[in-house]
C-alpha positions in Angstrom: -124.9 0.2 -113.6 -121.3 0.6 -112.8 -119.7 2.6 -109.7 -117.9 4.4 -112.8 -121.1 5.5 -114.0 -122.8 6.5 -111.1 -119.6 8.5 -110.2 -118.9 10.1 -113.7 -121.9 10.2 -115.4 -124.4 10.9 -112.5 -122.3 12.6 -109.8 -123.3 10.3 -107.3 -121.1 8.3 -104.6 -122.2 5.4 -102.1 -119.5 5.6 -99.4 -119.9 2.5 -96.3 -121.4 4.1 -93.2 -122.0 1.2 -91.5 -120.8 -2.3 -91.9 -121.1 -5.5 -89.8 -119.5 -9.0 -90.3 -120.1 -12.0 -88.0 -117.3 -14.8 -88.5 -117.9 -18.1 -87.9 -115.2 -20.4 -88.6 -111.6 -19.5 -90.6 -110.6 -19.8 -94.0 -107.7 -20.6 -95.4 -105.4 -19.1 -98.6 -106.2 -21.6 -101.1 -110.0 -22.6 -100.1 -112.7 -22.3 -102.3 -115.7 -20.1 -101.9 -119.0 -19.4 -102.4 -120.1 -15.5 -102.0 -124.2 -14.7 -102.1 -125.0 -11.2 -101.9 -128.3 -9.3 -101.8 -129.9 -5.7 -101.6 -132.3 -5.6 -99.0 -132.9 -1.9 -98.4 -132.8 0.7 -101.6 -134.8 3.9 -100.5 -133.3 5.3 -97.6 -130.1 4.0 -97.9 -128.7 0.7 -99.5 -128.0 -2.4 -97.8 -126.0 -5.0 -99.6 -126.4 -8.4 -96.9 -123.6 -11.4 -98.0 -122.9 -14.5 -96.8 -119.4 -16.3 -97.6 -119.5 -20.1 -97.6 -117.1 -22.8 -97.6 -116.4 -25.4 -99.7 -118.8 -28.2 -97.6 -121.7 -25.5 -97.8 -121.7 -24.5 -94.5 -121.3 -20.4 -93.8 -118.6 -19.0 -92.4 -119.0 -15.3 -92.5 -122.0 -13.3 -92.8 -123.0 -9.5 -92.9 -124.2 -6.6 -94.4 -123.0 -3.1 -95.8 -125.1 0.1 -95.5 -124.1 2.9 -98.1 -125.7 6.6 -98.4 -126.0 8.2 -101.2 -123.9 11.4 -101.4 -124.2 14.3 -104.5 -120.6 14.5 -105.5 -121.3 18.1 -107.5 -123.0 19.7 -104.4 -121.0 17.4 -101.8 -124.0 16.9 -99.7 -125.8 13.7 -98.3 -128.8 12.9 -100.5 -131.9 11.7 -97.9 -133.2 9.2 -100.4 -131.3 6.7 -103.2 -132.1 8.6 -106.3 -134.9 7.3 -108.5 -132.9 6.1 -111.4 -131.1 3.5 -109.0 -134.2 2.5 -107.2 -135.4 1.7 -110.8 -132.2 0.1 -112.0 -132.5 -2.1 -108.7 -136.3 -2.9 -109.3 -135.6 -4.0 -113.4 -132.5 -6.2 -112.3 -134.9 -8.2 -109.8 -137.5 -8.5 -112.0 -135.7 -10.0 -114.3 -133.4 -12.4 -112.1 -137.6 -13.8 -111.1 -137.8 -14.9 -114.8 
Protein backbone atom coordinates (compact mmCIF):
# COMPACT_ATOMS: atom_id res chain seq x y z
CA UNK A 1 0.00 0.00 0.00
CA UNK A 2 1.33 3.32 -1.04
CA UNK A 3 1.72 6.56 1.28
CA UNK A 4 -0.59 7.95 -1.77
CA UNK A 5 -3.14 5.67 -0.92
CA UNK A 6 -3.24 5.69 2.56
CA UNK A 7 -3.33 9.54 2.28
CA UNK A 8 -5.92 9.95 -0.59
CA UNK A 9 -7.87 7.01 -0.53
CA UNK A 10 -8.05 6.34 3.30
CA UNK A 11 -7.42 9.71 4.94
CA UNK A 12 -4.79 8.52 6.98
CA UNK A 13 -1.16 10.01 7.61
CA UNK A 14 1.94 8.41 9.51
CA UNK A 15 4.00 11.48 10.50
CA UNK A 16 7.74 10.54 12.50
CA UNK A 17 7.37 11.10 16.26
CA UNK A 18 10.22 9.70 17.28
CA UNK A 19 13.37 8.72 15.43
CA UNK A 20 16.79 7.47 16.59
CA UNK A 21 20.04 6.68 14.47
CA UNK A 22 23.33 5.38 15.95
CA UNK A 23 26.39 5.99 13.46
CA UNK A 24 29.07 3.97 13.53
CA UNK A 25 31.65 4.63 10.94
CA UNK A 26 31.29 7.36 7.81
CA UNK A 27 30.40 6.98 4.38
CA UNK A 28 31.40 8.40 1.57
CA UNK A 29 29.58 9.95 -1.86
CA UNK A 30 30.21 7.29 -4.15
CA UNK A 31 30.05 4.03 -1.74
CA UNK A 32 27.84 1.37 -2.17
CA UNK A 33 25.20 0.29 0.17
CA UNK A 34 23.19 -2.09 1.60
CA UNK A 35 19.83 -0.84 3.42
CA UNK A 36 17.63 -3.71 5.53
CA UNK A 37 14.53 -2.40 6.96
CA UNK A 38 11.93 -4.00 9.15
CA UNK A 39 8.48 -3.39 10.99
CA UNK A 40 8.68 -4.35 14.35
CA UNK A 41 5.73 -2.73 16.11
CA UNK A 42 2.25 -2.26 14.00
CA UNK A 43 -0.63 -1.86 16.76
CA UNK A 44 0.14 0.99 18.70
CA UNK A 45 2.15 2.71 16.54
CA UNK A 46 4.63 1.60 13.78
CA UNK A 47 8.18 1.06 14.00
CA UNK A 48 10.18 0.80 10.90
CA UNK A 49 14.02 -0.46 12.49
CA UNK A 50 17.01 -0.15 9.49
CA UNK A 51 20.34 -0.90 9.36
CA UNK A 52 22.66 0.69 6.56
CA UNK A 53 25.80 -1.37 5.65
CA UNK A 54 28.80 -0.92 3.80
CA UNK A 55 30.22 -2.34 1.08
CA UNK A 56 32.62 -5.04 3.35
CA UNK A 57 29.25 -5.98 5.18
CA UNK A 58 29.97 -4.49 8.18
CA UNK A 59 27.09 -1.79 9.59
CA UNK A 60 27.57 1.54 9.86
CA UNK A 61 24.36 3.17 10.85
CA UNK A 62 21.44 1.69 12.56
CA UNK A 63 18.00 2.91 13.92
CA UNK A 64 14.54 2.96 14.01
CA UNK A 65 11.50 5.30 13.12
CA UNK A 66 8.23 5.38 15.21
CA UNK A 67 5.17 6.86 13.13
CA UNK A 68 1.36 7.42 14.63
CA UNK A 69 -1.28 7.17 12.80
CA UNK A 70 -3.25 10.41 12.40
CA UNK A 71 -7.07 10.79 10.73
CA UNK A 72 -6.45 13.35 8.15
CA UNK A 73 -10.50 14.14 7.76
CA UNK A 74 -11.02 14.62 11.57
CA UNK A 75 -7.28 15.80 12.18
CA UNK A 76 -7.01 13.79 15.27
CA UNK A 77 -4.42 11.12 16.53
CA UNK A 78 -5.78 7.58 15.99
CA UNK A 79 -4.71 5.35 19.37
CA UNK A 80 -4.35 2.17 17.28
CA UNK A 81 -2.83 1.56 13.41
CA UNK A 82 -6.09 0.97 11.71
CA UNK A 83 -7.05 -2.61 10.89
CA UNK A 84 -6.71 -2.60 7.25
CA UNK A 85 -2.79 -1.81 7.72
CA UNK A 86 -2.32 -4.19 10.49
CA UNK A 87 -3.70 -6.68 7.88
CA UNK A 88 -1.83 -5.32 4.90
CA UNK A 89 1.38 -5.76 7.28
CA UNK A 90 0.40 -9.36 8.46
CA UNK A 91 -0.30 -10.68 4.39
CA UNK A 92 3.09 -9.02 3.20
CA UNK A 93 4.96 -11.16 6.04
CA UNK A 94 3.29 -14.10 5.37
CA UNK A 95 4.16 -14.12 2.17
CA UNK A 96 7.93 -12.94 2.31
CA UNK A 97 7.99 -16.64 4.86
CA UNK A 98 7.13 -18.57 1.56
Amino acid sequence: MSVPTLVNQYHIGLPVIKSYSRYRQPLTFMDHIKIYASISEYENYLNFDFAVQNAAGKVVTEGYTKHAAFDLQKRELLFAVPDFIQQRILTVAASDQN
